[in-house]
N, CA, C and O atoms as CSV, one atom per row, in Angstrom:
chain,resi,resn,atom,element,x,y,z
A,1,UNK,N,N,91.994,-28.454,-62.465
A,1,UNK,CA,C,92.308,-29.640,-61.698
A,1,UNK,C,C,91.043,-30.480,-61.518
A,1,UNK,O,O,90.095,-29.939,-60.949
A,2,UNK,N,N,90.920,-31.746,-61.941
A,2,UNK,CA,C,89.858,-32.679,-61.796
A,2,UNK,C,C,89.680,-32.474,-60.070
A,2,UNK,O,O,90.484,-32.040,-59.245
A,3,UNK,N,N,88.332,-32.960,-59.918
A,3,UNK,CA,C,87.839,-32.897,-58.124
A,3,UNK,C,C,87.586,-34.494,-57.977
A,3,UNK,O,O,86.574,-35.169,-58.167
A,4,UNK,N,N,88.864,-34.827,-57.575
A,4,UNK,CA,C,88.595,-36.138,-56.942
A,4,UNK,C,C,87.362,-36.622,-56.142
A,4,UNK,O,O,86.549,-37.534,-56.286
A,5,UNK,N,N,87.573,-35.563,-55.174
A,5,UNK,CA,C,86.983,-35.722,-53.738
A,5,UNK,C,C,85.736,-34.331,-54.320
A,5,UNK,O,O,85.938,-33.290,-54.944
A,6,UNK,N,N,84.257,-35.056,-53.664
A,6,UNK,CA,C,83.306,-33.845,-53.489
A,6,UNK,C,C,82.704,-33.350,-52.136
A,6,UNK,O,O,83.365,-33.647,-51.141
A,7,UNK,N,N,81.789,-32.786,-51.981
A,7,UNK,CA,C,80.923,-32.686,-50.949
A,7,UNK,C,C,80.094,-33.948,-50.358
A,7,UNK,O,O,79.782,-34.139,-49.182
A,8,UNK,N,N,79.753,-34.960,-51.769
A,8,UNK,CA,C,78.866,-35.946,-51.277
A,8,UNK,C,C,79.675,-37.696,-51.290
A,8,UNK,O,O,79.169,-38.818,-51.288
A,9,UNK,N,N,81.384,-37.132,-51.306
A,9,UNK,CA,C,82.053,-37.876,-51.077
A,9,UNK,C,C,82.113,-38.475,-49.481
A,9,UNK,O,O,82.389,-37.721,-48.548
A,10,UNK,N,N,81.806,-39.992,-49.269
A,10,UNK,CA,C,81.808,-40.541,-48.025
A,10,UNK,C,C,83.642,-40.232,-47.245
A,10,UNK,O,O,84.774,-40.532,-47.626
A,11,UNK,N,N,83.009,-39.393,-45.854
A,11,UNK,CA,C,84.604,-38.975,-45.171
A,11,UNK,C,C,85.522,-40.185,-45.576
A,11,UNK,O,O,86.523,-40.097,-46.287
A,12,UNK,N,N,84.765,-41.911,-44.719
A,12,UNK,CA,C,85.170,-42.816,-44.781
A,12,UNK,C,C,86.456,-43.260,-46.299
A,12,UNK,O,O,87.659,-43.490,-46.417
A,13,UNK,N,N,85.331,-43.175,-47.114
A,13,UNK,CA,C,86.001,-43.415,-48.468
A,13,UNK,C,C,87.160,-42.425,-48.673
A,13,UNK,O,O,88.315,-42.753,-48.944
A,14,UNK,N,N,86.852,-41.578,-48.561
A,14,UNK,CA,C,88.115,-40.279,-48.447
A,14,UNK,C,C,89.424,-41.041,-48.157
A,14,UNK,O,O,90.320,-41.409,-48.918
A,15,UNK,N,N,89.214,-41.201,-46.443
A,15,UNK,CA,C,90.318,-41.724,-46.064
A,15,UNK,C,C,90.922,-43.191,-46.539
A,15,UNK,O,O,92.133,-43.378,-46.426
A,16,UNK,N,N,90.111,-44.177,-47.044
A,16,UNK,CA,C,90.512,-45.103,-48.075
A,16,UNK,C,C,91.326,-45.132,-48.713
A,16,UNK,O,O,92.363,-45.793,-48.772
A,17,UNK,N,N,90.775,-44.176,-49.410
A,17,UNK,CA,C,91.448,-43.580,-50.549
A,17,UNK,C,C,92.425,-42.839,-50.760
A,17,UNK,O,O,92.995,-42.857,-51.851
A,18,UNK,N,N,92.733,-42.198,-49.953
A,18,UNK,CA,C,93.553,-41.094,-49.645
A,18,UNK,C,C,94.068,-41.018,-48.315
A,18,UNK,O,O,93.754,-39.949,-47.791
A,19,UNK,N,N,94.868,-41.902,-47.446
A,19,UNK,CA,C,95.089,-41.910,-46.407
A,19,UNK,C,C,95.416,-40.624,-45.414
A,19,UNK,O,O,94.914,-40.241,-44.357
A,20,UNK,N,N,96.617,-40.082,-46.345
A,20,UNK,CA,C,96.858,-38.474,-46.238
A,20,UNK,C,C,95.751,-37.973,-45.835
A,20,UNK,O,O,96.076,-37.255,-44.889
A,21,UNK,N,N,94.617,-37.909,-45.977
A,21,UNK,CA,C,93.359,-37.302,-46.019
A,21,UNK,C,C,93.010,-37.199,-44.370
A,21,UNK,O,O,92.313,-36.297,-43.907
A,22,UNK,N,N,93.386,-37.868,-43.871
A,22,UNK,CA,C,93.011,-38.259,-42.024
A,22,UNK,C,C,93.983,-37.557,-41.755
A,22,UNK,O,O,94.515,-37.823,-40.676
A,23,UNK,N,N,94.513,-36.579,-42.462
A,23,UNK,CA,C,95.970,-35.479,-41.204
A,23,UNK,C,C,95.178,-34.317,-41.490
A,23,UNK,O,O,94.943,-33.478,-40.621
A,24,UNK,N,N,94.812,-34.240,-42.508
A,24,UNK,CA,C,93.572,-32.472,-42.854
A,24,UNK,C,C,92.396,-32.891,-41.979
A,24,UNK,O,O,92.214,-32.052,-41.097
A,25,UNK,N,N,91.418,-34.049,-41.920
A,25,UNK,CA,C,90.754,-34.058,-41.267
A,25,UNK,C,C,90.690,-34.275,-39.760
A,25,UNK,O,O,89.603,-34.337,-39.186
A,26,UNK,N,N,91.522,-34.358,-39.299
A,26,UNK,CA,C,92.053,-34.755,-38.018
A,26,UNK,C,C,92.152,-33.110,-37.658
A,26,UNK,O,O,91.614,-32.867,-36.578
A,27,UNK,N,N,92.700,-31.973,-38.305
A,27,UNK,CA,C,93.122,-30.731,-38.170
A,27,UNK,C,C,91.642,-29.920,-38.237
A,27,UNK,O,O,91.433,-28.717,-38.086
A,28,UNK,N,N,91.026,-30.626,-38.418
A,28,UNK,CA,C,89.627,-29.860,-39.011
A,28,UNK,C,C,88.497,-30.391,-38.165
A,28,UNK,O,O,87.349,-29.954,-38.247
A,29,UNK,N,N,88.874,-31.350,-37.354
A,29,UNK,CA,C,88.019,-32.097,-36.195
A,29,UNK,C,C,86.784,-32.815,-36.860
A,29,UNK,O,O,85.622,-32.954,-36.481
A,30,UNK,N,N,87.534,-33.263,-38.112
A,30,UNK,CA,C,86.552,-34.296,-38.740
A,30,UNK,C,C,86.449,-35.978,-38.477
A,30,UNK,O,O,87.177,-36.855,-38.941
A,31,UNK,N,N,85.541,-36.079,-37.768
A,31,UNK,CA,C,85.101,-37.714,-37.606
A,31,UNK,C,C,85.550,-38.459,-38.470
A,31,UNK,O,O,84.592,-38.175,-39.189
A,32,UNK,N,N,86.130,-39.171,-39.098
A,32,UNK,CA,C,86.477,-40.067,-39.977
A,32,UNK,C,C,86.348,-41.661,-39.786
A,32,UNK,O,O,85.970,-42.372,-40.717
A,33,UNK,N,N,86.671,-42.156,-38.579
A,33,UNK,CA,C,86.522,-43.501,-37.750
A,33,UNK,C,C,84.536,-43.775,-37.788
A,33,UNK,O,O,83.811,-44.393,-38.568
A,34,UNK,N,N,84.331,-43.170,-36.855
A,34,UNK,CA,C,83.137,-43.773,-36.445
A,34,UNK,C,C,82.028,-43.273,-37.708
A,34,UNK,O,O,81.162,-43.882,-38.335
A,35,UNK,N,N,82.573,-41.721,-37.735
A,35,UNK,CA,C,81.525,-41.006,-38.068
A,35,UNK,C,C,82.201,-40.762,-40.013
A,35,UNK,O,O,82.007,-39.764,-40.706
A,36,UNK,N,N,82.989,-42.061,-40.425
A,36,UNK,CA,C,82.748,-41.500,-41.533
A,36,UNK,C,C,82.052,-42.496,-42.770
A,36,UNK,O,O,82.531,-42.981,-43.795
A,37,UNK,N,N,81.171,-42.531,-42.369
A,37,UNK,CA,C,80.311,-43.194,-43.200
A,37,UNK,C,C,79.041,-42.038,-43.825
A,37,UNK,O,O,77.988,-42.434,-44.324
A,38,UNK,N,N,79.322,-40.936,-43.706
A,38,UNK,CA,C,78.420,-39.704,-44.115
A,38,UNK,C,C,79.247,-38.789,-44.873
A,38,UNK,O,O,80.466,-38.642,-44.797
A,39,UNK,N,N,78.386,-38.179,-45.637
A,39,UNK,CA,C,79.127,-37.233,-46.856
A,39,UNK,C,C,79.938,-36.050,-46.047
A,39,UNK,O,O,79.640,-35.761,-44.888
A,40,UNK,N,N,80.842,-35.489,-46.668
A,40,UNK,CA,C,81.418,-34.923,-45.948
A,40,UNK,C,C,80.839,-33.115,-46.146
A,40,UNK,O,O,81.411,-32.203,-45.548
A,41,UNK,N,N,79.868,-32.926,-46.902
A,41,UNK,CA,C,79.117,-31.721,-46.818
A,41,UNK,C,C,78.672,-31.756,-45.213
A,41,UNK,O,O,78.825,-30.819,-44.429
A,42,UNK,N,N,78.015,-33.214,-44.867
A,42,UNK,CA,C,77.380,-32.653,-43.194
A,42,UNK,C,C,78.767,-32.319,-42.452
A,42,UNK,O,O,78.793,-31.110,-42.226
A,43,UNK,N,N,79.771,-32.875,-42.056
A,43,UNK,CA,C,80.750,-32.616,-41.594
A,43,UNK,C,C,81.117,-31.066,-41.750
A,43,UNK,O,O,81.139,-30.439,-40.691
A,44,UNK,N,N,81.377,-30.436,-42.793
A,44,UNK,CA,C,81.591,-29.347,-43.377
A,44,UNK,C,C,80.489,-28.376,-42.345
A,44,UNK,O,O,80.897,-27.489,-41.596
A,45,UNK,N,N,79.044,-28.766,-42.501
A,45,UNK,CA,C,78.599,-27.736,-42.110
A,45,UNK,C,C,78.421,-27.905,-40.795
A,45,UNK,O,O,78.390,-26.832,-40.193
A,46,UNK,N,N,78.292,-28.860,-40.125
A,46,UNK,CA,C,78.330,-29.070,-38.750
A,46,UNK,C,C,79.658,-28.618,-38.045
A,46,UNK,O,O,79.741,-28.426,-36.832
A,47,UNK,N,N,80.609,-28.481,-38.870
A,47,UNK,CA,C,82.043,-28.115,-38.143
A,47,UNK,C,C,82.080,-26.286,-38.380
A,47,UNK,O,O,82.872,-25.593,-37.742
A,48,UNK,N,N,81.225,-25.774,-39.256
A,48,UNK,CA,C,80.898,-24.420,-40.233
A,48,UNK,C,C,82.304,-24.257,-40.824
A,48,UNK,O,O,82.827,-23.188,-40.508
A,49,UNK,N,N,83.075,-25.095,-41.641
A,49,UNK,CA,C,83.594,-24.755,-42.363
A,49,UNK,C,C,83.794,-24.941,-43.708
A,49,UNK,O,O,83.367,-25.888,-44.368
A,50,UNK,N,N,84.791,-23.545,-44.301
A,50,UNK,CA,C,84.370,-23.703,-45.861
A,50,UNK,C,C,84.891,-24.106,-46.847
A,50,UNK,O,O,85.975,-23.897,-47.394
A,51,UNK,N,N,83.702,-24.951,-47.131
A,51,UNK,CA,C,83.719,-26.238,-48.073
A,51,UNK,C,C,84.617,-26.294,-49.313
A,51,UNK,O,O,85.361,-27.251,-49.527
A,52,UNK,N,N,84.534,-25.405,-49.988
A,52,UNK,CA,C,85.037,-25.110,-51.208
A,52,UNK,C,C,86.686,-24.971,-50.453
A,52,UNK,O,O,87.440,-25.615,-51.181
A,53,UNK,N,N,87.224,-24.558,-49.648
A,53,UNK,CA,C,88.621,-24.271,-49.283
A,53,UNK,C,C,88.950,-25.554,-48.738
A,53,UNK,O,O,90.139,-25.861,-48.831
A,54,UNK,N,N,88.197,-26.359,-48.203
A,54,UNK,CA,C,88.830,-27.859,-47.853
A,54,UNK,C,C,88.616,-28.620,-49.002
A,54,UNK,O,O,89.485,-29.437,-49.305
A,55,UNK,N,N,87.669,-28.510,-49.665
A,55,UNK,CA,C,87.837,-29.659,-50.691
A,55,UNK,C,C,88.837,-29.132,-52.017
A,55,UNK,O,O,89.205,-29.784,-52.995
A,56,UNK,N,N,89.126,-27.675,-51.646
A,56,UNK,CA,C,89.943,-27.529,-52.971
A,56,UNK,C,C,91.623,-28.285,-52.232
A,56,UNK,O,O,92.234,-29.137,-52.876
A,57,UNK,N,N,91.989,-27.920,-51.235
A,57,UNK,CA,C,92.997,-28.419,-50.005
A,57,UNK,C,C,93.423,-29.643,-50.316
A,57,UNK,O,O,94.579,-29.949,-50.611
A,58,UNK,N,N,92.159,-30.600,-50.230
A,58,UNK,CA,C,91.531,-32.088,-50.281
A,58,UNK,C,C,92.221,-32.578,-51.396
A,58,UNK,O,O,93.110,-33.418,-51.260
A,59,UNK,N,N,91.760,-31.947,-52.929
A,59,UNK,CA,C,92.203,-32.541,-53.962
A,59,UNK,C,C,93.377,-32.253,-54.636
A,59,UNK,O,O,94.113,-32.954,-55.330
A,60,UNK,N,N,93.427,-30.723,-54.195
A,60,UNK,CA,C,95.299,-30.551,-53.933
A,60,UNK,C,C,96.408,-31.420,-53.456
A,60,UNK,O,O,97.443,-31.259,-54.102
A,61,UNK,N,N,96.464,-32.198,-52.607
A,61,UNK,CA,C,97.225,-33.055,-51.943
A,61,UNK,C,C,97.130,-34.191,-52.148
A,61,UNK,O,O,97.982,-35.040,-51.888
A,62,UNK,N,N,95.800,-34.404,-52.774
A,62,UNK,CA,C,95.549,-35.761,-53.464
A,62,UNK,C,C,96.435,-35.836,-54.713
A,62,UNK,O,O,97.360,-36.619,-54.927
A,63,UNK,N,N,95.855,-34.647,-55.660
A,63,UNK,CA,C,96.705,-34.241,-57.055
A,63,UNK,C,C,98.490,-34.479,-56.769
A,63,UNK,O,O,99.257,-35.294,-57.281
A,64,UNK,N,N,98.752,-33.333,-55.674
A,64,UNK,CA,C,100.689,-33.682,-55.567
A,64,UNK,C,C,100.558,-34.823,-55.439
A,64,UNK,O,O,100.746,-35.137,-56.615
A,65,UNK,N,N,100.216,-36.568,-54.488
A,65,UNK,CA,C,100.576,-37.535,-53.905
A,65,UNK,C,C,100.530,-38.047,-55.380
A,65,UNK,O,O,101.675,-38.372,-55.693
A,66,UNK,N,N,99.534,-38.272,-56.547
A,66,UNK,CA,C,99.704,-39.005,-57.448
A,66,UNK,C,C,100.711,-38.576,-58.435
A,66,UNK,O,O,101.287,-39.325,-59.224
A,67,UNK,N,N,100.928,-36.855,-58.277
A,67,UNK,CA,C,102.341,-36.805,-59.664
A,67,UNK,C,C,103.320,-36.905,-58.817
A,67,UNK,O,O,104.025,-35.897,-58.787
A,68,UNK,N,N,103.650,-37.807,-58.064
A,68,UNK,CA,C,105.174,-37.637,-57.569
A,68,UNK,C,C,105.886,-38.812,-58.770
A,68,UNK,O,O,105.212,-39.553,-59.485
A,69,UNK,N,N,107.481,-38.729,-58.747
A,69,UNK,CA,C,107.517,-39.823,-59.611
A,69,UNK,C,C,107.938,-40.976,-59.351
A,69,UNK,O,O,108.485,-40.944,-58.249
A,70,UNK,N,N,107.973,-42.181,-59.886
A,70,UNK,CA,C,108.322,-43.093,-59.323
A,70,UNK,C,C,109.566,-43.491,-59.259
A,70,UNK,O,O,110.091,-43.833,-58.199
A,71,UNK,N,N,110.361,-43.483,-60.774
A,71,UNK,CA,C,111.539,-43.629,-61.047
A,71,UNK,C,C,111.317,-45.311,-61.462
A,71,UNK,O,O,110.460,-46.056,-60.986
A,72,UNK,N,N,112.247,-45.621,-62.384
A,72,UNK,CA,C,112.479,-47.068,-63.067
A,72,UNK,C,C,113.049,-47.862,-62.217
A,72,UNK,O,O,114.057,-48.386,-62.691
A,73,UNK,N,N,112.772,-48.210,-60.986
A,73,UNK,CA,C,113.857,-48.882,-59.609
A,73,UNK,C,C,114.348,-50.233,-60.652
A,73,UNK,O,O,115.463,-50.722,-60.471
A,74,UNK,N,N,113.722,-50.607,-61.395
A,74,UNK,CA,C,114.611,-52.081,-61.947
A,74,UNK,C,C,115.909,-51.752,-62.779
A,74,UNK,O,O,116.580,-52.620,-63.338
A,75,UNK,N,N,116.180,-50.443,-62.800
A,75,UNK,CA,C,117.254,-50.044,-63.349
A,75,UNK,C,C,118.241,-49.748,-62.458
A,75,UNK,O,O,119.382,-50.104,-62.753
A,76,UNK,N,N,117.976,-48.941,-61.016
A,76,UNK,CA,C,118.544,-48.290,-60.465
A,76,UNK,C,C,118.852,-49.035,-59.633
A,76,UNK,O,O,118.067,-49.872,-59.188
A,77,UNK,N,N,120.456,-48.861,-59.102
A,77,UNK,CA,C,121.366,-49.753,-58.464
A,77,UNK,C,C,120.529,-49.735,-57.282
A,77,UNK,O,O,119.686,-48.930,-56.886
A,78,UNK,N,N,121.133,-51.215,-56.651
A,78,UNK,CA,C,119.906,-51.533,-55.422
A,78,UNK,C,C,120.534,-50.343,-54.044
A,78,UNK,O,O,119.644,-49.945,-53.292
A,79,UNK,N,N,121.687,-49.932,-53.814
A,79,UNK,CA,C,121.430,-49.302,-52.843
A,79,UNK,C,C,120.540,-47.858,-52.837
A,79,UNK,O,O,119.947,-47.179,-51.999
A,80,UNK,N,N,120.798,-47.813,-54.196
A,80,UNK,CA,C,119.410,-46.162,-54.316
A,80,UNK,C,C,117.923,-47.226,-53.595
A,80,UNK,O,O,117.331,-47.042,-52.532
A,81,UNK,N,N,117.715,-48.176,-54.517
A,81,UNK,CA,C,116.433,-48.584,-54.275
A,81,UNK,C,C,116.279,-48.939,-52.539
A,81,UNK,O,O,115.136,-49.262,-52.215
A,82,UNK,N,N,117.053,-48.915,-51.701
A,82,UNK,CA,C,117.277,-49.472,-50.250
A,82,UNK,C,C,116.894,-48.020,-49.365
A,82,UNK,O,O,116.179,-47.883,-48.372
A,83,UNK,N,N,117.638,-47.064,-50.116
A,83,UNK,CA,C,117.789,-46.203,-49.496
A,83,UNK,C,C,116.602,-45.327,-49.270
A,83,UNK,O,O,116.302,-44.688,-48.262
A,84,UNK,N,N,115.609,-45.495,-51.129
A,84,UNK,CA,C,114.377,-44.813,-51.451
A,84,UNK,C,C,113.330,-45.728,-50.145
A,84,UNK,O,O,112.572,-45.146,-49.369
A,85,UNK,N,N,113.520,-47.023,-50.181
A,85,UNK,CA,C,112.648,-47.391,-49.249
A,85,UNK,C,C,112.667,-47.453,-47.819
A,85,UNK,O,O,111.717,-47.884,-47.166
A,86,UNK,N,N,114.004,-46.923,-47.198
A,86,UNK,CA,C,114.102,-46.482,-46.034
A,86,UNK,C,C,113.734,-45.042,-45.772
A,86,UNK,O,O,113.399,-44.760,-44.621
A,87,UNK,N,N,113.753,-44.029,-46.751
A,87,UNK,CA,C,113.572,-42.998,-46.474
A,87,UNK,C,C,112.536,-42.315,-46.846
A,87,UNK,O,O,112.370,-41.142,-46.511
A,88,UNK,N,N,111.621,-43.062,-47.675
A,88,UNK,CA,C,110.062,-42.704,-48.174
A,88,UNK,C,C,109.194,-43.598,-47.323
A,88,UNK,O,O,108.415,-43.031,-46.556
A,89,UNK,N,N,109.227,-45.256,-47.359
A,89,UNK,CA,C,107.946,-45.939,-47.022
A,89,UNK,C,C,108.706,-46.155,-45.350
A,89,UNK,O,O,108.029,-45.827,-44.376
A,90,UNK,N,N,109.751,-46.570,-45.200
A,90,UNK,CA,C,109.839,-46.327,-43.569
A,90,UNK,C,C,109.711,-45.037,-42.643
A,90,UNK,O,O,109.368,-45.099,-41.463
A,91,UNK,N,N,110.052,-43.767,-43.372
A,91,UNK,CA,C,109.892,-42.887,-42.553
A,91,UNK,C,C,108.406,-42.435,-42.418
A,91,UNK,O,O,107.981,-41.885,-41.402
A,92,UNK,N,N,107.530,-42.752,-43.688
A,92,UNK,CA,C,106.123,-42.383,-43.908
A,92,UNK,C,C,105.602,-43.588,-42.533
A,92,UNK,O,O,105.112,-43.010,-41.563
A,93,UNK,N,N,105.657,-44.592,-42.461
A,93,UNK,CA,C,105.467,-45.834,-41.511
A,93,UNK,C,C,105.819,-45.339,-40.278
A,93,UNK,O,O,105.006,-45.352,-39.354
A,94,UNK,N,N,107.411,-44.718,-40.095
A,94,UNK,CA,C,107.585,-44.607,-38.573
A,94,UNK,C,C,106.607,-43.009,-37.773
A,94,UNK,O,O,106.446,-42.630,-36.613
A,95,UNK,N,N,106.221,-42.547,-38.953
A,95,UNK,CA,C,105.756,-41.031,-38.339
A,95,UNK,C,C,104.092,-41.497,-38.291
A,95,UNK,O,O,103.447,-40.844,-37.470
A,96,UNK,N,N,103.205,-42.669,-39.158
A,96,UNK,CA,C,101.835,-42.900,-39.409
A,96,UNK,C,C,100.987,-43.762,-38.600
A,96,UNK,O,O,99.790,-43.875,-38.336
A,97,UNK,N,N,102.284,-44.422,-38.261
A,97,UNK,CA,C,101.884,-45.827,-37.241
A,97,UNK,C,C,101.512,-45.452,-36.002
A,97,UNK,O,O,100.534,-45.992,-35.484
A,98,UNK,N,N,102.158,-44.572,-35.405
A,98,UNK,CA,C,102.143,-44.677,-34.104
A,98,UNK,C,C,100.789,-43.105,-33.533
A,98,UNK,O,O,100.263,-42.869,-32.445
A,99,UNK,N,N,100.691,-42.372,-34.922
A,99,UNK,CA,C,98.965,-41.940,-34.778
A,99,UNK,C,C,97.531,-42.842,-34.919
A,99,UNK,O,O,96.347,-42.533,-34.790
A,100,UNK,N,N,98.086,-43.852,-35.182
A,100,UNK,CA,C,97.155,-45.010,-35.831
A,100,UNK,C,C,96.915,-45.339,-34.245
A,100,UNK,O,O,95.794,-45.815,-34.070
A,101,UNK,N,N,97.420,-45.252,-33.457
A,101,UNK,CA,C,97.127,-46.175,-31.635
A,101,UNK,C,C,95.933,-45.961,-31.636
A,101,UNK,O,O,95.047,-46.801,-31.794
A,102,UNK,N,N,95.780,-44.544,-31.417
A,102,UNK,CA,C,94.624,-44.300,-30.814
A,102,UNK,C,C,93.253,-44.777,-31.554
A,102,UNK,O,O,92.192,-45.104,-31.020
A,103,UNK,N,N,93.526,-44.732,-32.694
A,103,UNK,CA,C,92.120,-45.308,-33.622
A,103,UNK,C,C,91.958,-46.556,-32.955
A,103,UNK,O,O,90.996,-46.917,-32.277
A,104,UNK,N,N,93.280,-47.338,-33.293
A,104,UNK,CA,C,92.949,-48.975,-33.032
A,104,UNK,C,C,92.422,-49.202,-31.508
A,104,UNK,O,O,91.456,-49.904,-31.211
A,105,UNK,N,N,93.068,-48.628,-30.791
A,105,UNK,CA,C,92.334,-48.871,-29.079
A,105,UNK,C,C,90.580,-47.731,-29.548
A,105,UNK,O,O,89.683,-48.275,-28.904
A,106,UNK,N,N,90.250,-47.069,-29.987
A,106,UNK,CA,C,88.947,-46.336,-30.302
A,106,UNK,C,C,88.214,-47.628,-30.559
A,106,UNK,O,O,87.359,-48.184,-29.869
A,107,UNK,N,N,88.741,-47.972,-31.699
A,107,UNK,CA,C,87.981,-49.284,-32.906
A,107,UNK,C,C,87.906,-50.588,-31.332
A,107,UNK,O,O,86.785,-50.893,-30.924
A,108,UNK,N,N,88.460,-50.858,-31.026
A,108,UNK,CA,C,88.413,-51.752,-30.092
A,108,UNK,C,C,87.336,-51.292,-28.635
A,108,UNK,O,O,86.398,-51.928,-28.156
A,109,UNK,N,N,87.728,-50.395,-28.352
A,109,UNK,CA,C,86.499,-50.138,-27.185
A,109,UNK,C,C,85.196,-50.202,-27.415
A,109,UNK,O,O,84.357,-50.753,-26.703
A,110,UNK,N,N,84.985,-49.481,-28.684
A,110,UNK,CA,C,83.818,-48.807,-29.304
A,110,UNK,C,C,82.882,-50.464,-29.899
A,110,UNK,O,O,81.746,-50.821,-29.588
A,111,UNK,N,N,83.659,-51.008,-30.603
A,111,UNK,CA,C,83.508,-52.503,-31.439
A,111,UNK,C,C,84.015,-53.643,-31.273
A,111,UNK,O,O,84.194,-54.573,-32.060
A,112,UNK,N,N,84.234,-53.520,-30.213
A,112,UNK,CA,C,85.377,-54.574,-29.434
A,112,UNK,C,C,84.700,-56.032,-29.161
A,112,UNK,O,O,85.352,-56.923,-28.615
């Protein structure tokens, strides 16, 4: 499996990149907001955990999110296509958004 993500990968960029990436690090009490503008080896060792098992984790979930498939939607009758987008990008939205508060009031106190 290619390694997307390394040790001297910026947390920040991580989560860019990989939005998913802020629910493992969030579980792992990794800074990502303020503090992710630093490689995520310091994180790793400042938190003492091991590296090789999160970043294999890391690019695991990265790897599933890109082979999912898409399907030909310009083919497929529009209520499939209604239904795919109520039940993939709205339910991903209604469960992502509302962990997002706390960043945005963070981002605002902090940089306000």
């Amino acid at each position: 499996m290619e390694q997307r993500f390394t040790e001297q990968s910026l947390i920040g960029d991580i989560v860019t990149q990989f939005p998913k990436a802020a629910d493992l690090f969030k579980a792992r009490r990794i800074d990502f907001c303020c503090g992710g503008q630093r490689p995520l080896k310091e994180a790793i060792e400042e938190r003492g955990l091991d590296g090789e098992a999160l970043l294999r984790e890391l690019n695991t979930l990265y790897a599933e999110a890109q082979n999912k498939p898409a399907g030909n939607w310009s083919e497929a009758p529009l209520a499939d296509l209604v239904d795919h987008i109520i039940n993939t990008h709205h339910r991903y939205l209604n469960e992502e958004l509302p962990q997002l508060s706390p960043y945005v009031t963070k981002v605002l106190r902090v940089h306000g």
